[in-house]
N, C-alpha and C positions, 0 to 999 in steps of 0.2 A: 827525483832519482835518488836512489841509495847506493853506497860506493860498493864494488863488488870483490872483495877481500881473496885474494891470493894466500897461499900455504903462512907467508910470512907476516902477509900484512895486519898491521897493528888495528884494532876497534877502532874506529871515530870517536869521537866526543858524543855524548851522550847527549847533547842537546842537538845533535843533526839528525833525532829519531822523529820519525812522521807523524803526524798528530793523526794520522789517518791513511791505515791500518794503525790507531795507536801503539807508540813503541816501536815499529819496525826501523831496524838501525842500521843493517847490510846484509847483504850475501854472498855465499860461496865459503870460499876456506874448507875447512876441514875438521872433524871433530876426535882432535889429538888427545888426548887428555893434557898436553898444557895447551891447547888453545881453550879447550872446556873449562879447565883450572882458571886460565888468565879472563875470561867471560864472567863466570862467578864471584869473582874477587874485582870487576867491576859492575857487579849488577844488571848482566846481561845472561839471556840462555836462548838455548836456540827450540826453534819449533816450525817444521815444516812438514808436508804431507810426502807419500812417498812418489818417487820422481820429480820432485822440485830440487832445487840447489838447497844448501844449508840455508836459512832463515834465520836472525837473530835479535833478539827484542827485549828491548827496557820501555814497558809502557809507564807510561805519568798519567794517570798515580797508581799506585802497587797494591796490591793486595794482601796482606800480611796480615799472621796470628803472633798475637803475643803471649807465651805461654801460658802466662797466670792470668789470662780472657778467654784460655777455652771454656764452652759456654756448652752443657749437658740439657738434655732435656729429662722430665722424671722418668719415661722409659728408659731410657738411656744411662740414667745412673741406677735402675733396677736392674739391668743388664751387668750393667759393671759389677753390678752385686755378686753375681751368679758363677757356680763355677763347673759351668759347663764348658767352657773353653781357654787354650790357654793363648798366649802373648808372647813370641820370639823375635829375638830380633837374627838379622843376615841368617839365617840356616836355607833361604832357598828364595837367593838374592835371584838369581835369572828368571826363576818359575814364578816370581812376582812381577817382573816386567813385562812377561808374557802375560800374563793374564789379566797386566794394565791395558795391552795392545791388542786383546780379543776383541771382535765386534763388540758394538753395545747397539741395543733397542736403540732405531730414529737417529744413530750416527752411521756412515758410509766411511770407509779406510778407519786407518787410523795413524798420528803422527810416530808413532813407537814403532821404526821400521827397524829393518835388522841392524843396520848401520849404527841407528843410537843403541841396540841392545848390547851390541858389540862395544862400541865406547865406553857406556856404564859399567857392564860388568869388568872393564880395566880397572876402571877409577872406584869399583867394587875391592877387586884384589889388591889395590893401591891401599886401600882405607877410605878411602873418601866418601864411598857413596853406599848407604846402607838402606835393609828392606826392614817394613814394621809391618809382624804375619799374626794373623788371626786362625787359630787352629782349631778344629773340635773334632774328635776321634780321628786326631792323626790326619784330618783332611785340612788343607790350606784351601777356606772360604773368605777370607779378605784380607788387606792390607794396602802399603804402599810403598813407594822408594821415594828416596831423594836424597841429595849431598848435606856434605857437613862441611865448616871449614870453621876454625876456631872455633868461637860461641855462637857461629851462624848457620841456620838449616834452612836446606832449601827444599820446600818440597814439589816432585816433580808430577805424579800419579796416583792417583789408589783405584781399587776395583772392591768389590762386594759382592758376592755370591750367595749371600745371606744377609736377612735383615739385621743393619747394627753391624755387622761385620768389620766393614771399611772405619766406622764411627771409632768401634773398639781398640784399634791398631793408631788412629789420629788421638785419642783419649789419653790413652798409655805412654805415645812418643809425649803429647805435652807435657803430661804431667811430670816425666823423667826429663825431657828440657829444662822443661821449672827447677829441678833438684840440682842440676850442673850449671844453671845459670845461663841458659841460652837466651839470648834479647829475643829472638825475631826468628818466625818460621813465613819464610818466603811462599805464598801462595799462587803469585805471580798474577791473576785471571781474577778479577770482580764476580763471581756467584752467587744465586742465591744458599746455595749448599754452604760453600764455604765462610760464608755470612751468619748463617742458622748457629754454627760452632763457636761464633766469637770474632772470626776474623774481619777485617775492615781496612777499609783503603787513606792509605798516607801519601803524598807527596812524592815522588821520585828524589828532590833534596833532601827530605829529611831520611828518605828509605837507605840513600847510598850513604849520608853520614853517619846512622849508625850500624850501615854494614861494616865501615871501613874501620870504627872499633871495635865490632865484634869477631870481624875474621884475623885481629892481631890477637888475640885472646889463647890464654894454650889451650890445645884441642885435648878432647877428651881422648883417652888411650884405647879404654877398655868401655868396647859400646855392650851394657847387660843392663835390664831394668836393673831397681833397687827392690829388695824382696817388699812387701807390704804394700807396694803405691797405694792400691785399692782394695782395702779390706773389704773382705767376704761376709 
C-alpha cells in the first residue's frame, strides 16, 4: 500500500517507494506549484494517466544526462551544422506541452492532461519551468519542457514532428547547461532513446545527493542560449 497524501500532507521517505511499479511513492494531494516545487527539490514528480488520482515517483535507479555526456551521432551533428533552423528558448511554453500531450503512434491517452498543463504553465510564469523549441520557417517542429531549480534540470517531455527535431532542442539545452554549470538533467525513465544521447542510470542515493547540492546552487536569471554554442 502507498500512503494517500491530503492538500497538506508531507512526501514519505523515499525509501517507502515500491520496488514494483518501480518508484511509486503516493497518491493524491494536489499539484500546487509548492507541492510540485516541494516534489522536485526532493527528487520526486508526479505521472499519472488521465482520470487517475495524482501519482508520484522516485524510481531506483534514475535516469540522468550529464551535460558534458550528451552523446551526437554524425547525422546529428551534420544537422547541428545546418542553418535551416533556428533554437528558442520559452517563446511558446504552453504550445510545447501541448504538443508533448498529442497522440503518438502505438501509445493510447496521454499523462499531459490539462491539469498538469495548467500547473506547469504557473510554474512557467513563476520562472521555474522552461520550453527548448525547435523552429524552421517560423513553424514549431520539435522540442521539450522541463524545470529548473538552481543547477538542476529536470526534464519532463519532448515531441518531434520532424526528423532530428526533438534531438536538436535536447542538443542545445545540454550544451548551454554545460556553459552554466548544470550537474544533472533529470530524465527520470530508463530508454533506449534516452540512452542513444549519453544518458544513463545512477542510484537513487547518489541521484538525491547530488540533487541536493545542485538545487542550493544560484539559479540562472536570464534563460537565452549563448550566441555560437554550435558553429555553422
Amino acid at each position: 500500500m502507498i500512503p494517500l497524501l491530503q492538500d497538506r500532507t508531507p512526501f514519505p521517505p523515499l525509501q517507502q517507494a515500491l520496488r514494483q511499479p518501480n518508484g511509486l511513492l503516493a497518491a493524491g494531494g494536489d499539484l500546487s506549484p509548492e507541492r510540485l516545487l516541494d516534489a522536485y527539490r526532493h527528487g520526486i514528480f508526479p505521472w499519472f494517466n488521465e482520470g487517475d488520482p495524482v501519482l508520484w515517483w522516485s524510481p531506483d535507479p534514475r535516469m540522468v544526462l550529464f551535460p558534458g555526456e550528451f552523446r551526437t551521432s554524425h547525422s546529428l551533428d551534420k544537422t547541428l551544422r545546418k542553418s535551416n533552423y533556428e533554437v528558442r528558448i520559452d517563446s511558446a511554453f504552453e504550445q510545447v506541452m501541448r504538443a508533448c500531450a498529442a497522440p503518438r503512434a502505438g501509445a493510447s491517452g496521454t499523462w499531459i492532461v490539462e491539469e498538469m498543463i495548467r500547473a506547469y504553465c504557473e510554474l512557467h510564469r513563476r520562472g521555474y519551468a522552461h520550453s527548448i523549441e525547435t523552429w524552421v520557417d517560423g513553424t514549431l517542429v520539435g522540442g521539450l519542457y522541463g524545470m529548473a531549480l538552481g543547477r538542476m534540470f529536470y526534464g519532463e517531455s519532448m515531441f518531434s514532428r520532424r526528423t532530428d527535431a526533438s534531438k536538436i532542442a535536447v542538443a542545445h539545452l545540454a550544451k548551454q547547461l554545460e556553459q552554466w554549470d548544470f550537474g544533472m538533467i533529470d530524465c527520470q525513465m530508463n530508454t533506449p532513446h534516452l540512452a542513444s544521447l549519453g544518458a544513463r542510470a545512477i542510484g537513487r542515493d547518489e541521484f538525491i545527493a547530488r540533487l541536493q547540492e545542485l538545487i542550493h546552487c544560484p539559479p540562472v536569471t536570464l534563460w537565452q542560449f549563448d550566441p555560437g554554442l554550435f558553429q555553422r
